[in-house]
N, C-alpha and C positions, 0 to 999 in steps of 0.2 A: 560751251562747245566741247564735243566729246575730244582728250588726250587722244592724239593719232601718232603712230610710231611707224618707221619702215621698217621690213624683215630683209636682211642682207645675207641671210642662208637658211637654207631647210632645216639646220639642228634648231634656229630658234624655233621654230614648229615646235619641235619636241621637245624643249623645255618650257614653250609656254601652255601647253597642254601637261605636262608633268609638272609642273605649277600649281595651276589652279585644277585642282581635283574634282572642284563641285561645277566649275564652270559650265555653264554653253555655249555654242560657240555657230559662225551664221559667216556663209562667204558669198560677197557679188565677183560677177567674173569683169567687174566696173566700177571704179568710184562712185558710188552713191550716192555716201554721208550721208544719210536717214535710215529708219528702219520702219517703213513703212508697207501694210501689208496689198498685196495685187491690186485690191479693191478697190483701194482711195489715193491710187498710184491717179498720175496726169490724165491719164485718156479716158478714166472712170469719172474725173473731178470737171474736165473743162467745160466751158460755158455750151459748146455745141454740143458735147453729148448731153448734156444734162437735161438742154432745152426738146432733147427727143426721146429722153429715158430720166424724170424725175428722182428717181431711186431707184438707180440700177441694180442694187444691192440686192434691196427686195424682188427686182423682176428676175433677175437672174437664178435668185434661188429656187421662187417660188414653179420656176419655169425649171429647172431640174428634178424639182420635187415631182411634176407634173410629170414627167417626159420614159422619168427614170424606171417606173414600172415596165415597161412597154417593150423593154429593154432585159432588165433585171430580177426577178423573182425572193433572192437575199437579200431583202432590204428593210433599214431600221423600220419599227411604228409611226409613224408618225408626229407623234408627239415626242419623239429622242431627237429633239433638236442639234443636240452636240454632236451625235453618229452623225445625222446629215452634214452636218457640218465639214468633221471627217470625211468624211464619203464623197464629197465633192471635192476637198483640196485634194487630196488622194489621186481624184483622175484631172486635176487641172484648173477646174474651175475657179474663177478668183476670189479670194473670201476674204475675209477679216483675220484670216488666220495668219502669222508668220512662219515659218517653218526656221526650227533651229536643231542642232544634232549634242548631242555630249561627244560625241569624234571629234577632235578637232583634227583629225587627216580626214576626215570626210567633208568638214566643212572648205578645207584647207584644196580640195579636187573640187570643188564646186566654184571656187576662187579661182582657179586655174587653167578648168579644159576648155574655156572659151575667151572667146575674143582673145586673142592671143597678140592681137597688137596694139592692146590696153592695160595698163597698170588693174590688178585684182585688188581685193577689200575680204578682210577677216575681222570680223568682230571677237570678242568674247565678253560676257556677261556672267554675273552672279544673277540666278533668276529670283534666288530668295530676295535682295534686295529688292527687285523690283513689286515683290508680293506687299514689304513692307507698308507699299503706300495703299494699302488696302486694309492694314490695320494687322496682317499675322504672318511671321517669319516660317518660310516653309513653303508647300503645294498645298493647291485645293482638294479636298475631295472633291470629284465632278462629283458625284450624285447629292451633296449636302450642299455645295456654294450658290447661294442665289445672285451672285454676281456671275456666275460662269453661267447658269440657267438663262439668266435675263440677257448677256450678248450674246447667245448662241440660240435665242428663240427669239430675239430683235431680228433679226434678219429676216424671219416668216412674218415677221407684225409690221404694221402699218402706223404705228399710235404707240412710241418706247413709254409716254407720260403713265397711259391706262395700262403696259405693263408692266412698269417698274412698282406700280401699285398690288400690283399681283404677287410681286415677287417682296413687297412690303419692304421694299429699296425707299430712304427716306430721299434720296437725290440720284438724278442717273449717273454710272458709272462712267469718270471719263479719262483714266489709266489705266493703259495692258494688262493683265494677268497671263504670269506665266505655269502652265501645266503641262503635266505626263499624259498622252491619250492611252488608252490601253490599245497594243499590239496586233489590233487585228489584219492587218496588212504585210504581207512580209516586206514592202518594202520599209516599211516606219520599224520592223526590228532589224535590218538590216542597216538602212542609217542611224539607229538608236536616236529618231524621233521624237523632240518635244517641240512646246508650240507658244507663241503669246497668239493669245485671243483679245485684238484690238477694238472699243468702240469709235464711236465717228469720228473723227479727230478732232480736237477745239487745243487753239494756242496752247502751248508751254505745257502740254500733259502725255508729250509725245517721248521713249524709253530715253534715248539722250537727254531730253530737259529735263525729265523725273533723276535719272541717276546723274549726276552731276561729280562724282568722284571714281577717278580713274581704278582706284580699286574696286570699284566692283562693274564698273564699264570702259571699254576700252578699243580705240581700231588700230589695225595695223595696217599698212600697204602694203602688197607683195609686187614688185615692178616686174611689167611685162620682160623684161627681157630676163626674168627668171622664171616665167612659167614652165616650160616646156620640159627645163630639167626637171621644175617640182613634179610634175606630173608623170614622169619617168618613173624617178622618185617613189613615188607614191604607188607605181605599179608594181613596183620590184615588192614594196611594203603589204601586196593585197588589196590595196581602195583601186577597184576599176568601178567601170559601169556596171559589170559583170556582177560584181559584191554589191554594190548600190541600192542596183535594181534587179534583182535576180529572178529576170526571166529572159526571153529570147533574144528580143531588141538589146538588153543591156550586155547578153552574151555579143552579139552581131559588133554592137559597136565598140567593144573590146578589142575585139581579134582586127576587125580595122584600124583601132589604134596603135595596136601591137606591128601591126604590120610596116602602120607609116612611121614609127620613131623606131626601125630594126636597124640594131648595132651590130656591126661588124669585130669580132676581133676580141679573146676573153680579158678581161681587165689584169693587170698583175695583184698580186695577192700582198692583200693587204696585214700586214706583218706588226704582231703589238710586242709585248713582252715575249719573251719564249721563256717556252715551257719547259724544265726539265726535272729529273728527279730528283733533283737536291732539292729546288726551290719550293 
């Protein structure tokens, strides 16, 4: 079981983010305790949906894929499985993808702005470790990894056995890979976007059970009844919706938030050492 620690002020934010340098980092605005991606979350898994959608996965995509022209003009080939992929978490759709940020005040506001009368959840992660259990310290190249090829073109396929033959995989892949997507969204360089690309889940190969040492995985709780300052916080810092998601809607709901946490009254000034010309 993943080491779970509480934060009992916003500076720890900022030393465990000034800490761990390479980390990523992933916040629910809900105790979780999994890290499991939209797709093979409960309402994709249980017995009633399943018995009227066999593999949601695959309808879903393939029903994007379909739809998505009709709509759009900018869109990958075909065969760019991983773009699609992108392209869908991007506007909502639920995939196999996790989403993780290297901010950890950006992960840290996604912990925060909601459910406000719920205890939040922040993770942080070494992603290299978890590439380990793939056999190479570091990121993939998308365009060389045929383990990123093969989950991220399972989703269009029907038969993972006849493509993992394709992709000359001696067994299917059944632990995360985490990677960098290239930047084509402002909002993924705005949250300074990375991702694990999960397959279907099977016992004990899920990012908790694979990393099993708190140095290189670890959660924190942030208790509800510190949200609201974090999130103040954090505006005074620059992490709004506004930075997030830098378009209208993220402007919109900014200024509404701005509006409802409006303080009265300037702070007194906060006084360290002084300064003079002797010192």
């Amino acid at each position: 079981m993943t080491k779970t620690y509480y934060i009992d002020k916003f500076e720890q934010i900022i030393e465990i983010g000034t800490t761990f340098g390479y980390n990523w980092y992933r916040g629910h605005s809900t105790v979780v305790g999994e890290l499991t991606p939209c797709i093979f979350r409960k309402h994709y898994t249980s017995e009633i949906y399943l018995a009227l959608s066999p593999n949601p996965e695959f309808r879903i995509a393939t029903d994007f894929k379909r739809k998505a022209p009709s709509i759009e003009n900018r869109l990958p080939k075909q065969n760019n499985h991983l773009e699609w992929l992108f392209l869908m978490q991007h506007h909502g759709v639920p995939t196999r993808l996790l989403d993780w940020t290297e901010n950890i005040l950006a992960a840290t506001f996604f912990a925060v702005n909601t459910n406000k009368n719920q205890d939040g959840e922040l993770w942080s992660m070494l992603p290299w470790k978890l590439n380990e259990s793939h056999g190479f310290y570091g990121l993939p190249w998308l365009e060389k990894s045929k383990i990123v090829k093969f989950l991220s073109h399972e989703i269009f396929h029907n038969n993972p056995e006849k493509l993992a033959e394709k992709y000359k995989l001696k067994e299917l892949p059944k632990i995360p890979l985490a990677l960098q997507p290239p930047l084509k969204h402002p909002r993924y360089a705005a949250q300074q976007s990375c991702f694990t690309i999960h397959p279907k889940p099977t016992t004990g190969n899920s990012i908790p059970e694979v990393i099993t040492d708190e140095t290189f995985l670890i959660r924190y709780i942030i208790p509800k009844g510190l949200k609201q300052s974090f999130e103040t916080k954090l505006r005074y810092l620059g992490i709004t919706y506004y930075t997030l998601f830098p378009d209208l809607e993220g402007l919109a709901k900014t200024i509404v938030r701005q509006e409802e946490s409006m303080g009265w009254g300037q702070p007194r000034p906060l006084r360290y050492r002084e300064y003079t010309n002797n010192s």
